[in-house]
N, CA and C atoms as a LAMMPS dump frame, in Angstrom:
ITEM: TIMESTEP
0
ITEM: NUMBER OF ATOMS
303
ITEM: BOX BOUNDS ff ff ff
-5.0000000000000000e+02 5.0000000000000000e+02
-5.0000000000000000e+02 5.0000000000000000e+02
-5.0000000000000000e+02 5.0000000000000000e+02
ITEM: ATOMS id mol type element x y z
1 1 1 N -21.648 0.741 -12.165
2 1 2 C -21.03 0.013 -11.099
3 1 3 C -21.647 -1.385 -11.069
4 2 1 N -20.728 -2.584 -10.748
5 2 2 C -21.216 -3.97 -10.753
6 2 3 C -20.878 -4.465 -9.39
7 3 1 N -21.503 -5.318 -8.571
8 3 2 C -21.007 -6.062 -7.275
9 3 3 C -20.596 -7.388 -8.268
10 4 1 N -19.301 -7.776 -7.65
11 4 2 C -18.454 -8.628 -7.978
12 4 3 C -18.283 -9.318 -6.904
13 5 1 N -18.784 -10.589 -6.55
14 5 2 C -18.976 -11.407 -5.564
15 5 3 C -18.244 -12.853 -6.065
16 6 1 N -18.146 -13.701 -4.694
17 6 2 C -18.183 -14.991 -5.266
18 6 3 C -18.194 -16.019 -3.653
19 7 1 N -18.489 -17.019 -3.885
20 7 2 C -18.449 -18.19 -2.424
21 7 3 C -16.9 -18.214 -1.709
22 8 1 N -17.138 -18.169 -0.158
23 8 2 C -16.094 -18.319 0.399
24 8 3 C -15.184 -18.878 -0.159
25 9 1 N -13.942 -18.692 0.126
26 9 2 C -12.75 -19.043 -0.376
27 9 3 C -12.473 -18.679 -2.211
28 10 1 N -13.062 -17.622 -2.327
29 10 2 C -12.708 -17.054 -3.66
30 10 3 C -12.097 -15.859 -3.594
31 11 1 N -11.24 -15.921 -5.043
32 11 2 C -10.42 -14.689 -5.304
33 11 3 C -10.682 -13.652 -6.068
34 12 1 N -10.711 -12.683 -5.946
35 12 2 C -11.002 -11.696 -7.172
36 12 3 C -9.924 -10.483 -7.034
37 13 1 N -9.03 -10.685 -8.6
38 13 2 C -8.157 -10.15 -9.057
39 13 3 C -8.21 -9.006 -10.219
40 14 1 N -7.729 -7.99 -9.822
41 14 2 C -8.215 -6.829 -10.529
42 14 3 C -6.644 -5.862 -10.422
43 15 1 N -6.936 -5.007 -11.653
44 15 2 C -5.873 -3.959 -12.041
45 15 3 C -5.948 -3.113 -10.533
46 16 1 N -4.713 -2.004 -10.606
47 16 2 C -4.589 -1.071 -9.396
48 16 3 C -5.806 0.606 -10.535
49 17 1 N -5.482 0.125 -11.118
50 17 2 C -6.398 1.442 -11.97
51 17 3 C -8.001 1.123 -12.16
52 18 1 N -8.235 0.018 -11.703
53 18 2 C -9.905 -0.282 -11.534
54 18 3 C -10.316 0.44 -10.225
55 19 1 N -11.208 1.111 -9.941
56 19 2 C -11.891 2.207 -9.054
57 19 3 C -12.649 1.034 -8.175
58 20 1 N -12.536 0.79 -7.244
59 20 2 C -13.123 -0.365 -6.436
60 20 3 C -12.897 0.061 -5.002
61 21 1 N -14.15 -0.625 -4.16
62 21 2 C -13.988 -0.662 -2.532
63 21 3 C -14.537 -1.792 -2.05
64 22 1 N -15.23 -2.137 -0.703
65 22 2 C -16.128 -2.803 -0.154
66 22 3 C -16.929 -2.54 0.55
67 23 1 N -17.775 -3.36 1.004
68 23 2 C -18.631 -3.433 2.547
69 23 3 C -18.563 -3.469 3.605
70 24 1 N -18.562 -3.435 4.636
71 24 2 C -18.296 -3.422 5.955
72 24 3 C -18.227 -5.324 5.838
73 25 1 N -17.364 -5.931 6.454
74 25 2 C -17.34 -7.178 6.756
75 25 3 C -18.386 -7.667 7.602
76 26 1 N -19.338 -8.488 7.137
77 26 2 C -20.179 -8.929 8.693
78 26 3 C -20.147 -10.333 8.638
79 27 1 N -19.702 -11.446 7.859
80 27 2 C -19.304 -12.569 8.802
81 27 3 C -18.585 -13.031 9.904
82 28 1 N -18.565 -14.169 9.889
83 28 2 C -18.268 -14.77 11.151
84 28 3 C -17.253 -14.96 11.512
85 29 1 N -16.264 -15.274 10.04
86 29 2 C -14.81 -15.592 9.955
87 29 3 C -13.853 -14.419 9.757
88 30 1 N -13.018 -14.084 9.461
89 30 2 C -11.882 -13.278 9.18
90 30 3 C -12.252 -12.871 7.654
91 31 1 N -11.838 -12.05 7.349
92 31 2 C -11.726 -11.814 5.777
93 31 3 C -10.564 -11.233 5.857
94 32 1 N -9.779 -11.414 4.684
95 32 2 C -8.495 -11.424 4.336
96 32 3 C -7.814 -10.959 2.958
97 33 1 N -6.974 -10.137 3.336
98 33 2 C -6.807 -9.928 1.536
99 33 3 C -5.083 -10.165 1.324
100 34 1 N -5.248 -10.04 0.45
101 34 2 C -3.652 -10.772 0.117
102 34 3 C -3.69 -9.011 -1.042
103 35 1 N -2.169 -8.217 -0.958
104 35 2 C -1.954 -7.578 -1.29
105 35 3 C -0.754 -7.543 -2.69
106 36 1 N -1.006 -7.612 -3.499
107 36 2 C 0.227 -7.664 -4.55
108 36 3 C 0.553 -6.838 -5.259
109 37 1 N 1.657 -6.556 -5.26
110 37 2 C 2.192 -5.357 -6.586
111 37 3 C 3.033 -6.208 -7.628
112 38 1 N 2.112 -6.505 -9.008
113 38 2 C 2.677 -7.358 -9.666
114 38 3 C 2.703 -6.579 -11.285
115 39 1 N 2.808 -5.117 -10.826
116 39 2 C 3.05 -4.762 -12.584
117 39 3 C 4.696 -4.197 -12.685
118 40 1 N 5.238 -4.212 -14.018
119 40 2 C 6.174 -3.122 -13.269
120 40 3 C 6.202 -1.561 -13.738
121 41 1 N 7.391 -1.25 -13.093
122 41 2 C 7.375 0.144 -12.694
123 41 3 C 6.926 0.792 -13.897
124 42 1 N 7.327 0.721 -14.881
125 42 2 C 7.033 1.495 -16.126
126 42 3 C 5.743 1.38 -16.279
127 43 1 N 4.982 0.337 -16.457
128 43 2 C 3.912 -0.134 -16.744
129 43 3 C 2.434 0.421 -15.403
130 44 1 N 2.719 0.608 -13.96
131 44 2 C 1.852 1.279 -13.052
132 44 3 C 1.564 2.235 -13.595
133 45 1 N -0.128 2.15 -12.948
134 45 2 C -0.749 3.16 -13.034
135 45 3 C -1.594 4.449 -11.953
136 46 1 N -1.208 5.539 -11.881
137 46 2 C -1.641 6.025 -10.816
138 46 3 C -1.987 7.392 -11.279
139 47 1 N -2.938 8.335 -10.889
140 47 2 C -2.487 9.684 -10.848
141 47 3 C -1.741 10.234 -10.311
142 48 1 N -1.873 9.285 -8.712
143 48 2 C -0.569 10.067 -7.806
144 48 3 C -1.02 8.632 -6.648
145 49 1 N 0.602 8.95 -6.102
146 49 2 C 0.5 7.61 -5.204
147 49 3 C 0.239 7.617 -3.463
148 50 1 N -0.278 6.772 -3.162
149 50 2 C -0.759 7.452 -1.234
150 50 3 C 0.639 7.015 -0.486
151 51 1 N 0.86 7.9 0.065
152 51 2 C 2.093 8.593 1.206
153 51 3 C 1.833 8.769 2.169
154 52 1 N 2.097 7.959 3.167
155 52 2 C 1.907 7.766 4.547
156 52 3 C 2.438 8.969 5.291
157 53 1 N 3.713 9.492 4.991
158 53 2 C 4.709 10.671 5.303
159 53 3 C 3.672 11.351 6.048
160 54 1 N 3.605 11.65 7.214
161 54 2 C 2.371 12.696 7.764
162 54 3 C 0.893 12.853 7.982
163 55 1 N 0.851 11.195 8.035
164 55 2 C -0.077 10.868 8.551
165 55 3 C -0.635 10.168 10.052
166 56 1 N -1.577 10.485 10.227
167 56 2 C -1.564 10.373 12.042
168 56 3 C -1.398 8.954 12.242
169 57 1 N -1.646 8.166 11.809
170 57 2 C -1.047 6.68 11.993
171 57 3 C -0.143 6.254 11.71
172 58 1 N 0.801 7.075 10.898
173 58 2 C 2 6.772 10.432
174 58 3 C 2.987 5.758 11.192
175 59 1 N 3.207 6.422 12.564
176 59 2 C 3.862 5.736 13.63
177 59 3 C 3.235 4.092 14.119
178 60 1 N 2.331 4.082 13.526
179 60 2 C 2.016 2.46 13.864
180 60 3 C 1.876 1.293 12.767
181 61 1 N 2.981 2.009 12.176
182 61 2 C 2.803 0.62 11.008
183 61 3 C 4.158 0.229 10.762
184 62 1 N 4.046 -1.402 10.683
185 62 2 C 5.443 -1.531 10.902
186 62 3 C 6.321 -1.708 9.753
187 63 1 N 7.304 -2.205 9.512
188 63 2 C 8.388 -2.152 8.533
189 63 3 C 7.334 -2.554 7.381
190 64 1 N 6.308 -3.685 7.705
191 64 2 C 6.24 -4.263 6.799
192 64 3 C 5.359 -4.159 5.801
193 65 1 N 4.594 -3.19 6.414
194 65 2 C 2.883 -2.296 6.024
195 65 3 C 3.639 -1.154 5.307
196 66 1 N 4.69 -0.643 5.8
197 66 2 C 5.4 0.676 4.964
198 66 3 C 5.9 0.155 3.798
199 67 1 N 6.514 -0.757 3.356
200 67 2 C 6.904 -1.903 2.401
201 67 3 C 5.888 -2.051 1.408
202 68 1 N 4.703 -2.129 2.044
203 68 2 C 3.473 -2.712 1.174
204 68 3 C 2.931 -1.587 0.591
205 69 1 N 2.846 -0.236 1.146
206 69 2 C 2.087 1.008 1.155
207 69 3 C 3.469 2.064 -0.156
208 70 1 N 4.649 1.319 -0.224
209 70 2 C 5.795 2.235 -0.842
210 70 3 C 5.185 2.128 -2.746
211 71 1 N 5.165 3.483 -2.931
212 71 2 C 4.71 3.271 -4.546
213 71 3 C 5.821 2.54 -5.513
214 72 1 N 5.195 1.842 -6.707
215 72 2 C 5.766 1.012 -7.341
216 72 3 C 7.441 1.643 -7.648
217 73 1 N 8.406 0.914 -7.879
218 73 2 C 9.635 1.123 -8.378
219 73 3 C 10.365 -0.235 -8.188
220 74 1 N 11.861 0 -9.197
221 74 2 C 12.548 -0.979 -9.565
222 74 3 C 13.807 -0.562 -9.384
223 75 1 N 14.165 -1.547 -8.182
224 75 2 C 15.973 -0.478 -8.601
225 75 3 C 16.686 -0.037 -9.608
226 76 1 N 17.316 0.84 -9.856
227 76 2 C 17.796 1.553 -10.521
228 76 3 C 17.545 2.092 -11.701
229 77 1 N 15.58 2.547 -11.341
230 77 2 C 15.278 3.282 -12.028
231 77 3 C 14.815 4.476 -11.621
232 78 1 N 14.644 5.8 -12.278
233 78 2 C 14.317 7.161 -12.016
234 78 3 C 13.353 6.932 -10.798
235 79 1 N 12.247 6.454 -10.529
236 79 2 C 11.21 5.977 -9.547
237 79 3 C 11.572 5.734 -8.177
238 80 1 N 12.178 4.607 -8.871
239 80 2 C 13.109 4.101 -7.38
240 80 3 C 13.95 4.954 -6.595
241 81 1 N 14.764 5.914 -7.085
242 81 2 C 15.215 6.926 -5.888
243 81 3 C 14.794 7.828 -5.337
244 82 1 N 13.387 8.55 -5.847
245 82 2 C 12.441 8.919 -5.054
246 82 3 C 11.781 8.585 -4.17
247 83 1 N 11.422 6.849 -4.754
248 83 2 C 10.61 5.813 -3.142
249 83 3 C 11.6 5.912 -2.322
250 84 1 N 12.772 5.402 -2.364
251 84 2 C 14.077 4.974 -1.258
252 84 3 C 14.206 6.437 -0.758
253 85 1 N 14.074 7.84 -1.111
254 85 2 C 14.513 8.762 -0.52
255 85 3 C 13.157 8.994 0.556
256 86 1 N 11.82 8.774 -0.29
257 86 2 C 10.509 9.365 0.683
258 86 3 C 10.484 8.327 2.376
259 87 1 N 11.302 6.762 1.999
260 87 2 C 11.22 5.741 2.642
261 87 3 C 12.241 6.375 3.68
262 88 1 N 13.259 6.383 3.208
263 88 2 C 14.61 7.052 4.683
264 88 3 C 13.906 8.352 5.288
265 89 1 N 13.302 9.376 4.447
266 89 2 C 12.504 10.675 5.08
267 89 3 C 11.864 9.95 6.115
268 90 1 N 10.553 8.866 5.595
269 90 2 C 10.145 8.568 6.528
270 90 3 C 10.754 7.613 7.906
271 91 1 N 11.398 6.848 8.24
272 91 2 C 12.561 6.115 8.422
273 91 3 C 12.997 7.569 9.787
274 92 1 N 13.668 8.367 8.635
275 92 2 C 14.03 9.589 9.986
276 92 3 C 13.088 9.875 10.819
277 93 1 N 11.994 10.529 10.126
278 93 2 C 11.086 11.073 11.001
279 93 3 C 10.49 10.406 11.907
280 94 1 N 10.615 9.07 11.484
281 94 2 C 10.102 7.858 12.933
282 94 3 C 10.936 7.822 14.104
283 95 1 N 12.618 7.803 13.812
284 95 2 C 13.699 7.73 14.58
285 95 3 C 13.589 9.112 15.404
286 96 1 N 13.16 10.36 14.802
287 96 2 C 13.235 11.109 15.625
288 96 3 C 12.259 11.363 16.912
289 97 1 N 10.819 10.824 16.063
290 97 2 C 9.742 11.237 16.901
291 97 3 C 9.789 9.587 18.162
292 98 1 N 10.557 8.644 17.866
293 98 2 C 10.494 7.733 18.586
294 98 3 C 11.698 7.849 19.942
295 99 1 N 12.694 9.185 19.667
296 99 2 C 13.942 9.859 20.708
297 99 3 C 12.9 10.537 21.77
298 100 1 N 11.545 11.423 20.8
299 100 2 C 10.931 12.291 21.857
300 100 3 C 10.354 11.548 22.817
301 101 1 N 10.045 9.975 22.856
302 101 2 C 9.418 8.965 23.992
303 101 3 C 9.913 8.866 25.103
């Protein structure tokens, strides 16, 4: 294992298949990450992908965090109609549990 550091206002860019975490934040300012999915579908790598579907926070994330959190795909490939189907599953199950309010 290596710490990979650098001076405020630096970037560090890495594969989704590199095994990585962090530290607890303790400055002063914000820390911030910028999130990208820039391989494509064929080319991702995962053993298996994280699925919000049934999770206790599920209900508090909005369109746009579910967007960010949806595993890689490309329309109109094999991939892609599994994300778009797990996305409407989830989609329902919000609509419903948001009737029980």
């Amino acid at each position: 294992m290596q710490r990979i550091g650098g001076p405020a206002g630096s970037a560090i860019i890495f594969t989704e298949a590199l095994t990585h975490g962090t530290l607890p934040w303790t400055g002063k300012g914000e820390r911030r990450t910028l999130f990208m999915k820039v391989s494509p579908h064929p080319l991702s790598w995962a053993a298996g992908y994280f699925d919000v579907v049934g999770k206790p926070w599920e209900r508090e994330l909005t369109d746009k965090q579910r967007l960010i959190l949806e595993p890689p795909s490309v329309p109109g490939t094999p991939g892609a109609a599994e994300s778009r189907q797990r996305w409407n599953q989830a989609e329902m199950a919000k609509a419903q549990a948001n009737a029980k309010l």
